[in-house]
N, C-alpha and C positions, 0 to 999 in steps of 0.2 A: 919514476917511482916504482917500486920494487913490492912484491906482496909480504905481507910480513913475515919473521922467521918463525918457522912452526917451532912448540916447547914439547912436542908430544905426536902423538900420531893424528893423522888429516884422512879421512876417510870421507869419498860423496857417493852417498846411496841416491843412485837415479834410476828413473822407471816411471811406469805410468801410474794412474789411482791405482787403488787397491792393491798394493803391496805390500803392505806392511812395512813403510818406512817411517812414520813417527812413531809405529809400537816399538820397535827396535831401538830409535833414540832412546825413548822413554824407558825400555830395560836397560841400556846401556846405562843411561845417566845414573841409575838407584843401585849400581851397580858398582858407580864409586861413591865416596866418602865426601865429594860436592859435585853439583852440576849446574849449567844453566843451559833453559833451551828457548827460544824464540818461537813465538807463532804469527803466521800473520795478520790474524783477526782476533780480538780481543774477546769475540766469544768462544776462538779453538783453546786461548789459555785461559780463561776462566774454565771451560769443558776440561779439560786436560791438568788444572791445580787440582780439582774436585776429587779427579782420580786419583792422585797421589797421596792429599790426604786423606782418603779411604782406608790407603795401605800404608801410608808411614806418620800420620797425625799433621792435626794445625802447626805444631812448633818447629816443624822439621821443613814446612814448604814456604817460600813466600810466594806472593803474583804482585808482580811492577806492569800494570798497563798506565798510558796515559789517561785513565780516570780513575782509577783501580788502583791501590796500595795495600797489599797487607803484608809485612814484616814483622815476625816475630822475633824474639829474642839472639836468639841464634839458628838462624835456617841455614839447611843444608844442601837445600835445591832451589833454584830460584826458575819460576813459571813465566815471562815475560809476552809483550809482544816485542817485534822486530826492531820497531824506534825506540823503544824503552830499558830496553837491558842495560845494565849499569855495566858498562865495561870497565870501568877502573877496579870492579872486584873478578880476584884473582879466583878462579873453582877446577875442579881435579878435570873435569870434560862440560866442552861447549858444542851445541847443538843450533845451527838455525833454519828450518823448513820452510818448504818452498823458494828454494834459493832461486831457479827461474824467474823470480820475480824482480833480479835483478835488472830485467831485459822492461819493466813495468816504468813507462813514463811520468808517471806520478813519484811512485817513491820508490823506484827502481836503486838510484843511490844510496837511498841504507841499505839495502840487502848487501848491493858491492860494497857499502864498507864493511858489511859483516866479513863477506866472502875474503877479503883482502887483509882485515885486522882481527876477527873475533876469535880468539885459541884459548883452549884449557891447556891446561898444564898436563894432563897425560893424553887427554883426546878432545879432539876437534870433528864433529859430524857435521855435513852440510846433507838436510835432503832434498829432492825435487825433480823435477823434469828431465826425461835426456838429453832434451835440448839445448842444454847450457855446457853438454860436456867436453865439446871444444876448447871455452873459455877455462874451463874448468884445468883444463890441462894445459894452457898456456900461461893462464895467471896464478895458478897456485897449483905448478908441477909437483910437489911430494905427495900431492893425495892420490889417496887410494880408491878407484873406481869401484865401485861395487853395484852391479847391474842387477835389479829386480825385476823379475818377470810377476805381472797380475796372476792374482788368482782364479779367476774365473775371465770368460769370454765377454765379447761386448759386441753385439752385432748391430747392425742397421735396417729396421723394419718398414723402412718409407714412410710417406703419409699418415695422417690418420686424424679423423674430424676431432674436434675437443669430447666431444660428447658419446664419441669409441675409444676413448682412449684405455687402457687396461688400469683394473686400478694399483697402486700403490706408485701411480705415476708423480713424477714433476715436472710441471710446465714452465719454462722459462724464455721469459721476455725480457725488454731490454727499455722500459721504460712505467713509470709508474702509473700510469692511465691506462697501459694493454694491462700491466698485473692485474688492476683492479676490474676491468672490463672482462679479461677472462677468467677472475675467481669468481664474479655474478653468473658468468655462464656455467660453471660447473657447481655454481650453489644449487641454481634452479634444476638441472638438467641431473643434479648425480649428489645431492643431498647437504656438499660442503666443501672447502677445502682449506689447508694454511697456507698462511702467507706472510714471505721469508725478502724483505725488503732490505737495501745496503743503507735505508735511512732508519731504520728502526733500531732502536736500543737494544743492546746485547739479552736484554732481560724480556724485552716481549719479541725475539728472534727466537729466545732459547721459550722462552709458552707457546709458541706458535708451532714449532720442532715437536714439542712435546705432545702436541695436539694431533700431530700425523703418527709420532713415534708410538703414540697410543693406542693407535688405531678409531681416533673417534673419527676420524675420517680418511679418506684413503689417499688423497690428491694433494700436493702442494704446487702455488705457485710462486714463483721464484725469480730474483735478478738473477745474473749472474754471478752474485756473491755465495749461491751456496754450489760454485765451482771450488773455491777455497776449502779445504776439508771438512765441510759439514759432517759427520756422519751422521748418515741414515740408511734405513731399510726401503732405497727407492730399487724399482724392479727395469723403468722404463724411464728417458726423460725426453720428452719431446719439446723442440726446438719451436714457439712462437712466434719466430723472427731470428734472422741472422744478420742483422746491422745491430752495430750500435754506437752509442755519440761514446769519443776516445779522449772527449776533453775541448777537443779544436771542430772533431767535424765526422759525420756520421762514416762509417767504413765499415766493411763487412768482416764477419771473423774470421782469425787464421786459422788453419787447420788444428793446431795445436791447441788454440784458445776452445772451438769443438770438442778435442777431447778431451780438454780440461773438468768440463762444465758436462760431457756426457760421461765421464766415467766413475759420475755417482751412482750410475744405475749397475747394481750390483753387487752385495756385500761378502767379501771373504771368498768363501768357494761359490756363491750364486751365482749363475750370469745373469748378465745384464743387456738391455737393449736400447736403444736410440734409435729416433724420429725427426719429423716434423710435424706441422698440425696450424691451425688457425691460417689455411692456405697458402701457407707457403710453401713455394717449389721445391719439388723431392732435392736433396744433396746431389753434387756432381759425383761421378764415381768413384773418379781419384781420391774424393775429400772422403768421403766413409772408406774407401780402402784404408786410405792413411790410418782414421780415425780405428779403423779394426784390430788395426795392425800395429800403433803405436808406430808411425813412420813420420816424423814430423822436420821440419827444415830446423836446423840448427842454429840458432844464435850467432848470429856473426858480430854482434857490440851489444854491452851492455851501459846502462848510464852512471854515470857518474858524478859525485861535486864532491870539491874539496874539505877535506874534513880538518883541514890545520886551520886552522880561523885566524885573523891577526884584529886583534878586541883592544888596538890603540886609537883606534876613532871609527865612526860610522863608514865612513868615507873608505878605511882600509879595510873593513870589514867587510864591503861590501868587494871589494875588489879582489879579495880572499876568496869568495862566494865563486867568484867570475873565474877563478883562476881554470888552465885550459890544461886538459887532462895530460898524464906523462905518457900515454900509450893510446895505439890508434882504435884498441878494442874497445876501447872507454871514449864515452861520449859525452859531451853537455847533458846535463838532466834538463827537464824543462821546469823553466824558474818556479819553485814551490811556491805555498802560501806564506810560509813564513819571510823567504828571500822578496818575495811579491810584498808585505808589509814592511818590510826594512827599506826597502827604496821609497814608500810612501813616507815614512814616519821621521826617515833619514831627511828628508827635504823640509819637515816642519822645522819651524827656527825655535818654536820654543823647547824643541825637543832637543834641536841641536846643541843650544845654551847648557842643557843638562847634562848632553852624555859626550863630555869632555876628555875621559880617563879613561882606562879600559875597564874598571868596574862596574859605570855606567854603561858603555859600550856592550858587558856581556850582559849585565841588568836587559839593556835594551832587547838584546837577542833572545833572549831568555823569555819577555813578552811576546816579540813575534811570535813565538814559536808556540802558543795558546790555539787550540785547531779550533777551527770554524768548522762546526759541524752542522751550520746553520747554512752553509756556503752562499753566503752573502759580504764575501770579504768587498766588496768595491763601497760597502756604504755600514751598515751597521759593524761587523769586528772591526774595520778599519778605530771608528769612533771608538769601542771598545777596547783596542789594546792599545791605544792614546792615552785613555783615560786611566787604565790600569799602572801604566807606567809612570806618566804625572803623579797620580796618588803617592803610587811607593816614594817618590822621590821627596813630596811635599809631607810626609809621613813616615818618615826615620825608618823606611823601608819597608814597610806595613800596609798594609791596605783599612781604612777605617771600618769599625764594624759596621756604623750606622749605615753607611754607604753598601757595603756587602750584602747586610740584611735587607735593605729595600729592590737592591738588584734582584734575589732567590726568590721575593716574597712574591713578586711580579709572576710568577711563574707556577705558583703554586694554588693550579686552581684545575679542578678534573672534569671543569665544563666544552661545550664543544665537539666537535666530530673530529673523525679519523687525521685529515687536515694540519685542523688546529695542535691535536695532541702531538703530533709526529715535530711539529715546528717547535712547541714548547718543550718536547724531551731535548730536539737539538739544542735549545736554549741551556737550557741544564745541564747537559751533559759538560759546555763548554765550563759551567760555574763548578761541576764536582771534577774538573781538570784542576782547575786555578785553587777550590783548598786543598788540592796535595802540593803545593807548595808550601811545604812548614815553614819556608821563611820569608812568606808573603801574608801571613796570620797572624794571627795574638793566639787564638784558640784553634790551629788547624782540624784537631779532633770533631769540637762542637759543628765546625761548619762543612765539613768532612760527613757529617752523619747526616746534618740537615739537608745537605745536597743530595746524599745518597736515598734521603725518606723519600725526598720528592720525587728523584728520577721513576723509585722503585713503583709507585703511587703511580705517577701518571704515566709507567709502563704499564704497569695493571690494568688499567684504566683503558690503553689504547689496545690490549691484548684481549679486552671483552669486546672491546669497539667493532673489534676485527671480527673476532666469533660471532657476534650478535650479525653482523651484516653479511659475512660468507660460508657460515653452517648453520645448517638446518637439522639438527642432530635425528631427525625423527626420517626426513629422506634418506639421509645417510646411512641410518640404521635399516630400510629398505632394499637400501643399494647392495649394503653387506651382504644383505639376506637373499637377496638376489643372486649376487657372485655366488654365494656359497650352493649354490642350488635348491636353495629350501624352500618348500611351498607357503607362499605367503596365507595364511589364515586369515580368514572374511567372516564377515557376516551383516546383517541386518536388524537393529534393534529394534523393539516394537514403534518409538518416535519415529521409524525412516533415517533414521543414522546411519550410517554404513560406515563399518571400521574397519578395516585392515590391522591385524596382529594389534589391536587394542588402538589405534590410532584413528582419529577421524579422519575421512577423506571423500566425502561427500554427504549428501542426507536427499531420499526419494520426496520430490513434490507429486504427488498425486501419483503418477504412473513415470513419473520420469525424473532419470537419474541427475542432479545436479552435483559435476565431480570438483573437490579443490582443486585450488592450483598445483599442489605439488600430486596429486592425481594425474591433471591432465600432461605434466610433466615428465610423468615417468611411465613407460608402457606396463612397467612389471606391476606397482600396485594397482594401476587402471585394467588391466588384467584377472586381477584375485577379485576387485569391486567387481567388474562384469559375470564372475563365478557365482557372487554373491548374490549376485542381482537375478540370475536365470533359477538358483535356486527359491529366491523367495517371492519371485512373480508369482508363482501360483498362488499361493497363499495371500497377497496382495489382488489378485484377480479377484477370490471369494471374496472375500471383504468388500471390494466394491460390489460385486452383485446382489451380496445377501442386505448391502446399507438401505435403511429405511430411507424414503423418500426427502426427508431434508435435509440429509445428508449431500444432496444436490444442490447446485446455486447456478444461473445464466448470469454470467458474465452481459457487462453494458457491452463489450463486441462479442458476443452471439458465443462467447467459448463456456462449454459446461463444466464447471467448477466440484470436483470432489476434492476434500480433505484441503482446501482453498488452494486447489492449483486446477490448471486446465488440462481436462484427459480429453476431451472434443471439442470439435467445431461443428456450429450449424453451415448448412448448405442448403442450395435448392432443392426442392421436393416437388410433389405432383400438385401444390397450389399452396398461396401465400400464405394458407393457415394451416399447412403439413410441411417445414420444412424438415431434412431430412440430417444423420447424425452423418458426422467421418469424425474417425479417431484420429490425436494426433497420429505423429509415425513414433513408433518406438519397437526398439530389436531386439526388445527381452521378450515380447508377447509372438505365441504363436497362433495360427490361423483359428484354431478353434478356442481360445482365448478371446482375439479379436471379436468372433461371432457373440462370444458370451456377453462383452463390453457393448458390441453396439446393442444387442438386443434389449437388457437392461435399461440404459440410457434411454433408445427410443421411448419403452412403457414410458419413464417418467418423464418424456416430453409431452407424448401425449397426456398424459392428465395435468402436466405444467399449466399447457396451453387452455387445456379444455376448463380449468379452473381458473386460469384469467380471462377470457370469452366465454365463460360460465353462460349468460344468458342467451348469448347467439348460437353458443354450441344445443343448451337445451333444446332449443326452437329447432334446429334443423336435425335435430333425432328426434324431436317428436313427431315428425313426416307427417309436415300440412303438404297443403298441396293448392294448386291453383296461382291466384294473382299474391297472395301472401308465401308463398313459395318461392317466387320470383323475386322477391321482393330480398325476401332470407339469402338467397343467393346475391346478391348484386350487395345487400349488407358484408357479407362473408368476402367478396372480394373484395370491397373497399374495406375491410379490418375493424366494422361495425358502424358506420357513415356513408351516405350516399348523396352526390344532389337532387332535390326534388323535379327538376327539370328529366334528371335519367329516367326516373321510374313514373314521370306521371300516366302512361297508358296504364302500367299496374297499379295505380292508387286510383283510377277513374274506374278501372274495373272490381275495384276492392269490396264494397258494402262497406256495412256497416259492422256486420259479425267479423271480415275483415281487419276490417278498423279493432274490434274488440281483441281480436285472439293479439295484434302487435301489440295493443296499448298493454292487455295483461300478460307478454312477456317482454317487458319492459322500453319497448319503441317507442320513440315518441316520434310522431310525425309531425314539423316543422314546415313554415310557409318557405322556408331556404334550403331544409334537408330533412332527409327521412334518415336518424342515429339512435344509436345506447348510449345515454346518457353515460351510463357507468362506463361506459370503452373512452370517455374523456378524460377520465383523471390520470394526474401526472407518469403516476407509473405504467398504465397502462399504453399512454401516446408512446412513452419510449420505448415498449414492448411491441409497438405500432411501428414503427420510425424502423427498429431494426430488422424485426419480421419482411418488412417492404424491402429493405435493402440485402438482405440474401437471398432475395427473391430475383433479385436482377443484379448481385453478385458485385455489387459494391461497399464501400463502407462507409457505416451510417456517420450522417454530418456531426460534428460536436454542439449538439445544443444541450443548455440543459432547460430542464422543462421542470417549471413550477406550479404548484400546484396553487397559487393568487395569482398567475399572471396569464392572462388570454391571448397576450398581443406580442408579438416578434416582429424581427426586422426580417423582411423576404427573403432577401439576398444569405441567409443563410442555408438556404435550400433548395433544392428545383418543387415548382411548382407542384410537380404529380405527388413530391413528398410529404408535401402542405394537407394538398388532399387525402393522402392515406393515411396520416395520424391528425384529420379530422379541424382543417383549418380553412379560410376561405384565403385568398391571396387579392389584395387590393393595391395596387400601386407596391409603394415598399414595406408594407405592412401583410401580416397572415394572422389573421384572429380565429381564432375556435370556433367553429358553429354553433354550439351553444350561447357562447356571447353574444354570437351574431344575430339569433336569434332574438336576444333582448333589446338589442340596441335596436333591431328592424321595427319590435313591436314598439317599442317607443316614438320610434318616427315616425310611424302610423296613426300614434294616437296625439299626434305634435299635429301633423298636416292634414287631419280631419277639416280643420277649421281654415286652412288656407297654408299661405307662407309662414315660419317660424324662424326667430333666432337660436343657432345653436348654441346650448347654454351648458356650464362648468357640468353639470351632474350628466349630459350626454356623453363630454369627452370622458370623465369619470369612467362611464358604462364603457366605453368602447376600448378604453388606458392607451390612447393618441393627444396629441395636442391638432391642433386647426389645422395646420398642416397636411397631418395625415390622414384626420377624418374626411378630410375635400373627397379623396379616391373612394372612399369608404358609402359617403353618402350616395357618392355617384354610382356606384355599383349599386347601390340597391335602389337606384332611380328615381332619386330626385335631382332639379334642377339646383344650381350652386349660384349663387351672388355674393361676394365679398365689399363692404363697402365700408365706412367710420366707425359701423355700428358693429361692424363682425363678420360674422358666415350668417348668410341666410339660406333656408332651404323652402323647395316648391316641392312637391310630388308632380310628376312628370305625366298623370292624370287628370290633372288641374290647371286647363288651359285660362287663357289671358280672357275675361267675361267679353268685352268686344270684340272678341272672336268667335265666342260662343255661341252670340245671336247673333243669326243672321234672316238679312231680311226674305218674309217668302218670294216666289218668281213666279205672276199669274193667279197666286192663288191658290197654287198648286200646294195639298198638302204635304210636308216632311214627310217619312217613311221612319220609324220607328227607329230602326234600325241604322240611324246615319250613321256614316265612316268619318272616325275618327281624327282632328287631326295631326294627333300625335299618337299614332297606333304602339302598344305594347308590345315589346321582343319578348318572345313566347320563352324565351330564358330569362327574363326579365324575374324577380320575386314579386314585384306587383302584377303578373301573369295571374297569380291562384287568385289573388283579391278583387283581381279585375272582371275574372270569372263568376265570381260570385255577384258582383253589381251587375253585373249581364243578365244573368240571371232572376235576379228581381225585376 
C-alpha cells in the first residue's frame, strides 16, 4: 500500500506545545473558501467550532463529533473530531492535530488513516509532535516539514509537597481515586480546586476549566487528558505519579508522553515549569533535560488497521479487520471495541441468520461501532449493541420509540453522588451517539434534544457535585489574598466571633480562642485571627474583671466558668477550704493580665466558698476560743462533719455555754457525729466531694447526689471520701449522718424493751433492704439474728438475764461497779449512752 496522492499541497507543522500550530491550521483553513480540521478530543472541537462561529456565524461552520452534530445548510468549514470527519466530502484544505497519536494504541489507526488518505484539494495540514517526523517522511514524502520552535521556556523545579505547590498549578495523576484524594488535600489545605477527568462529559470538563480559567480557584487536578490541547493559563504542572495503566498493564511514561502533559504549563510568551509532588521521586536527568529541550525518541512504527472493509459477510469482515499491514512501519493496532464486539456478536447465530448481505453486514458494523463510554463492553454494551441491531432488523430499520424512550428515561434522574452521576452521563452519552443516527430514528431531532437535555442536566448537576466537594470558595478567596500579599483584616465581634475579611473562622469561649477548620488549616488566616485576638484581649481582660460576681459559675470538675466556658482551674491550696486558682494556659494573655485574672477570680472564690460554708465560715471569724474552737477546726477539716468518737475530749470539756454557742450557730451535736446540718444538702456534698479531691489532686468520683436519697452503694468511692461529704460507710452501703442519726435514735428507742424485729418503716428510714441493714445495724451495735421471722436485733448492752445473775461467793458483797461482760468499744455509738447509764 502506497500513501495516497496528494491534490494540493502537504505541509506537517511539528514541534512542542506552545507553538502555535492549531492557530495556524485554523487561519489557514478561513483562509480558503472550505476546510476541514480534526481534533482529538471532542471538547478541542467543540472549543475551537465556538471560535469560528464567533468570527464567521452558525451557518458557515459545522461540528461532526460522535455525539455532537450540527450542520447547517451549507457550511463552509467543518469542526470535527479525528474518527468522525466525513471524508467522502471533498473541501479546499484539510487539517488533522496531533498527528503523533498515530503512534497511540487505542486509536492510533485513524490518525494513520488520516495521515495516509485525508487531503484537500489545495492543502493538506498535519500538526503534532516531532516525533513522528521520520514516519512522516517516509510515508508521505511530498510534505513539507515545518519546524516550530515554543514560545516560552519550560523548566524543571523538582519536588514539591501538594500543599507548596505555587498557585495556578496542575496536578496530574493517573487514576481516579489519587485525583480525587489529592483535590480533598488541596480543598482543605489551599481553599479548592478543578477537576478535569477523561470520564467526565465534555460539558462538565469545559465548567470545571472554566472554574480555574476564572480564577475562582487557582489549582487543577487532572488525568492526563488535559495533555491533549486543553488551553489554559497553567504556570506549573506537577507530576502525582509517573505510571500509568496503558490498557494491558501499568508502565511508566515516556519522555515524550512528560512533555506532552507538562508543556501546558506556559501560555504564549510565559514560561513555564514542571515538577513532582505527592512523593514522588525527583525525574532522572536525562528525562527533564529531554523534556527542557524537547529531545524526544522518535517513532519508529505507527498502528494501523485496514480501512477497505469487505461487508459480504461477518466472517469476511472480519478477516478484512485482520488483514496485515503493507509496510513494516505500520503495525497491527490492538483489536478496538468495535472489532472486540464484531467477533462477539459475529459468533451469535441469531445474528448470523440476519446479516447475510453486505447491507446487513455494514448494518452490523455500523453497530459495533456505538462507543462504550461506560467501558463495560464484556457484559452490558455487549447486550446493548445486540439489542440495537435486532431492533433495527425487526423494525424496517428503526429503532422503536417506545423502546428508546424507556432506555433515556432510565437515566434521567439528578439523584446520587459524584459516582453515580459520572456512570449515568456515560450512559447518556452512548444514547446522544445512537440519535445522530437519522437513520436509526423516526424523529432523530426530538430524541437528539432529549438526549442532549439530559446529558446537559446531569452535567450540571455533576459540575456542582464537584464544586460543592473540592471548593471552598471562602479559603480560596484567603489563598488569593494571601498570594497577593494583602493583609488579611480581623477582628472581634462583641458575641466573640472572630472574622477574618468578613468571614467567620472561630468564635472566643471565655478566654480562649476556638478556631474553624479552614483556620486551623491555613497558617495565613490563623495568623490575622491571632492579630485579632492579641488586640482585643485586653478589652476582654476588663470585662472579666470589672463582671459582677454571678457572672461566675464552678464547674462540677472544679473549672471556673465565665461567659459559660472555663478560664480556670481549682488546685491545692493552704487547706481544704482555701483551694487555690491556676488559669488555663492561653498566649494572648500577658503577665500582668494573668495577675489581673487570677486576682479577680480568687476574691470570688473566696466569698463563693464562704457563702456555701456560710455558717462554719461565721463561727471561725467570730474567734471563739477554747474546746468549741477545737471543735470549729476539726469541723473545718472535715468540710462541716466530724465523728463523735474524734472530738470527744472537746465535747467533755465543752459545758454547757459550750454546747450553747455550737447549737446557736447551727451544730448539732449527735450521738454518732458532731455536723451542719445545712453542709448536708445535695449541692453542697458535691461542693464537699470536689473540695476534698483537689485537695489530694484527684478527680472527683461521678456520683450524683440527691437530695431524697441518703444511701449509696460504697464501692463508689474510697471511704475517707464518704467521710468528707458527710457519710458513714457500713459494709456496701454509705448513709449520711444525718440519717444515721435517725435510724440510730430509732433503734434505741426499739431496744429499750429488749430484742425487736426489724420492721418495713426502719428499712424505710435507713432506704436498704435486710440485706444491707445487717452491716448497718451492726455498726451501731446491736446483735443480729435472722430466722422465719426476719432480722432480729439485741443492743449489745443487753446481755442474756442467766448471765446476768449470778450467784454470790461467801456472801461476799458485789461491788457496784462490776465488769461487764460485754464491755463497749469506746468507738462504739452506744459509748455516749453507756456513759450516761454509768452515770446514774
Amino acid at each position: 500500500m502506497t500513501a495516497a496522492i496528494s491534490r494540493g499541497r502537504v505541509r506537517a507543522v511539528l514541534g512542542p506545545t506552545n507553538t502555535g500550530k492549531t492557530y495556524l491550521a485554523m487561519d489557514r483553513m478561513l483562509g480558503h473558501t472550505s476546510g476541514m480540521i480534526g481534533f482529538p478530543l471532542r471538547l478541542l472541537a467543540r472549543e475551537n467550532y465556538d471560535r469560528i462561529v464567533g468570527l464567521k456565524g452558525k451557518g458557515s461552520v459545522a461540528l461532526i463529533t460522535g455525539e455532537e452534530k450540527i450542520i447547517p445548510d451549507n457550511p463552509r468549514w467543518f469542526v470535527c473530531t479525528v474518527e468522525s470527519m466525513p471524508m467522502d466530502r471533498p473541501v479546499e484544505f484539510m487539517a488533522v492535530d496531533e498527528i503523533q497519536l498515530c503512534g497511540d494504541p487505542e486509536r492510533g489507526h485513524i490518525f494513520t488513516q488520516r495521515l495516509l488518505h485525508a487531503r484537500g484539494l489545495s492543502e493538506t495540514m498535519f500538526m503534532g509532535a516531532d516525533t513522528i517526523r521520520p514516519l512522516v517522511r517516509k510515508l508521505v514524502p511530498e510534505a513539507e516539514i515545518d519546524d516550530r520552535k515554543r514560545f516560552s521556556t519550560l523548566t524543571y523545579t523538582g519536588p514539591k509537597k501538594i500543599t507548596r505547590l505555587p498557585r495556578r498549578s496542575a496536578v496530574v495523576a493517573f487514576s481516579v481515586d489519587e485525583v480525587y484524594a489529592i483535590a480533598e488535600i488541596i480543598r482543605r489545605q489551599r481553599g479548592g480546586t478543578a477537576v478535569v477527568l477523561g470520564a467526565l462529559s465534555p460539558r462538565t470538563r469545559n465548567a470545571q476549566v472554566a472554574l480555574y480559567q476564572e480564577g475562582e480557584v487557582d489549582y487543577m487536578v487532572a488525568t492526563d487528558a488535559i495533555g491533549m490541547g486543553l488551553n489554559m493559563d497553567v504556570d506549573h504542572v506537577a507530576f502525582a505519579g509517573v505510571r500509568k495503566f496503558d490498557g494491558k498493564r501499568p508502565r511508566l511514561l515516556s519522555p515524550a508522553e512528560v512533555g506532552q502533559i507538562a508543556g501546558r504549563a506556559g501560555r504564549h510568551m510565559n514560561d513555564g515549569t514542571f515538577g513532582v509532588t505527592n512523593e514522588v521521586k525527583p525525574l532522572e536527568k536525562e528525562m527533564t533535560e529531554a523534556v527542557e529541550e524537547h529531545r524526544f525518541d522518535a517513532l519508529k512504527n505507527i498502528y494501523w488497521r485496514n480501512a477497505a472493509l469487505d461487508f459480504n459477510s461477518p466472517k469476511r469482515l472480519l478477516k478484512s479487520l485482520e488483514r496485515k499491514a503493507p509496510r513494516f512501519e505500520l503495525i497491527p493496532a490492538r483489536m478496538a471495541d468495535d472489532h472486540d464486539a464484531l467477533v462477539h456478536l459475529a459468533a451469535d447465530q441469531e445474528i448470523a441468520d440476519i446479516a447475510t448481505n453486505p447491507a446487513a453486514v455494514r448494518q452490523l458494523w455500523e453497530v459495533c461501532q456505538v462507543p462504550d463510554f461506560r467501558k463495560m463492553l464484556a457484559d452490558h454494551h455487549l447486550k446493548l449493541v445486540r439489542t440495537v441491531y435486532l431492533l433495527l432488523n425487526r423494525n424496517d430499520g428503526r429503532l422503536p420509540e417506545d423502546w428508546v424512550s424507556s432506555q433515556i428515561s432510565q437515566l434521567n434522574a439528578e439523584e446520587g453522588g459524584i459516582d453515580s452521576l459520572t456512570t449515568r452521563i456515560a450512559h447518556i452519552r452512548t444514547w446522544t451517539y445512537i440519535t445522530h443516527r437519522a437513520d436509526w430514528l423516526q424523529d432523530t431531532q426530538h430524541w437528539q434534544e432529549r438526549a442532549r437535555e439530559i446529558e446537559d442536566r446531569l452535567s450540571d448537576a455533576l459540575h456542582r457535585k464537584l464544586t460543592q466537594r473540592f471548593v471552598d470558595r471562602r479559603a480560596a478567596f484567603f489563598d488569593r489574598k494571601r498570594g497577593d500579599g494583602s493583609e488579611l483584616l480581623s477582628a472581634v465581634t462583641a458575641k466573640g466571633i472572630l472574622v477574618v475579611e468578613g468571614e467567620r473562622v472561630g468564635r472566643l469561649e471565655g478566654l480562649k480562642f476556638i478556631p474553624s477548620d479552614e483556620a486551623l488549616a491555613d497558617k495565613a488566616i490563623l495568623t490575622a485571627a491571632q492579630q485579632a485576638l492579641r488586640r482585643d484581649m485586653g478589652l476582654r481582660v476588663q470585662q472579666l474583671v470589672n463582671a459582677q460576681d454571678n457572672a461566675f459559675r464552678l464547674s462540677d470538675d472544679g473549672a471556673i466558668l465565665w461567659k459559660a466556658a472555663p478560664v480556670a482551674q481549682l488546685k491545692e491550696g493552704s487547706s481544704v477550704l482555701h483551694p487555690s486558682v491556676s488559669l488555663n494556659r492561653n498566649d494572648f494573655l500577658d503577665n500582668r493580665q494573668r495577675q489581673q485574672i487570677e486576682k479577680r477570680l480568687s476574691l470570688w472564690l473566696k466569698k463563693y466558698l464562704a457563702d456555701h460554708f456560710g455558717p462554719l465560715t461565721k463561727m471561725l471569724e467570730a474567734g471563739t476560743a477554747g474546746a468549741v474552737r477545737g471543735i470549729l477546726f476539726h469541723l473545718a477539716e472535715g468540710l462541716g462533719s466530724v465523728p463523735r468518737h474524734t472530738v470527744k475530749p472537746l465535747l467533755d470539756g465543752l459545758g454547757q455555754r459550750g454546747c450553747k454557742v455550737l447549737r446557736a450557730g447551727g451544730v448539732k451535736i449527735g450521738a454518732l457525729a458532731v455536723f451542719f446540718p445545712v453542709l448536708l444538702h445535695a449541692s453542697k456534698i458535691r461542693l464537699r466531694g470536689l473540695l476534698w479531691s483537689i485537695a489530694r489532686d484527684i478527680n472527683p468520683p461521678n456520683i450524683e447526689f440527691d437530695r431524697y436519697k441518703a444511701t449509696y452503694a460504697s464501692g463508689l468511692a474510697t471511704q475517707e471520701f464518704w467521710r468528707a461529704t458527710g457519710h458513714n460507710v457500713f459494709g456496701g452501703l454509705a448513709i449520711r449522718i444525718d440519717q444515721l442519726e435517725k435510724v440510730h435514735e430509732l433503734l434505741i428507742r426499739r431496744g429499750r424493751q429488749g430484742a425487736f424485729l426489724v420492721t418495713p418503716d426502719i428499712l424505710d428510714l435507713a432506704q436498704c433492704d435486710v440485706s444491707g441493714f445487717g452491716a448497718i445495724a451492726k455498726g451501731l451495735g446491736f446483735r443480729i439474728k435472722e430466722d422465719e421471722m426476719g432480722l432480729t436485733l439485741t443492743p449489745r448492752s443487753q446481755a442474756p438475764r442467766s448471765k446476768r445473775r449470778k450467784k454470790s461467793t461467801g456472801g461476799a458483797k458485789q461491788p457496784s461497779h462490776r465488769k461487764r461482760q460485754n464491755p463497749i468499744n469506746p468507738d462504739s455509738p452506744f459509748a455516749a449512752l453507756q456513759e450516761l447509764v454509768d452515770r446514774k
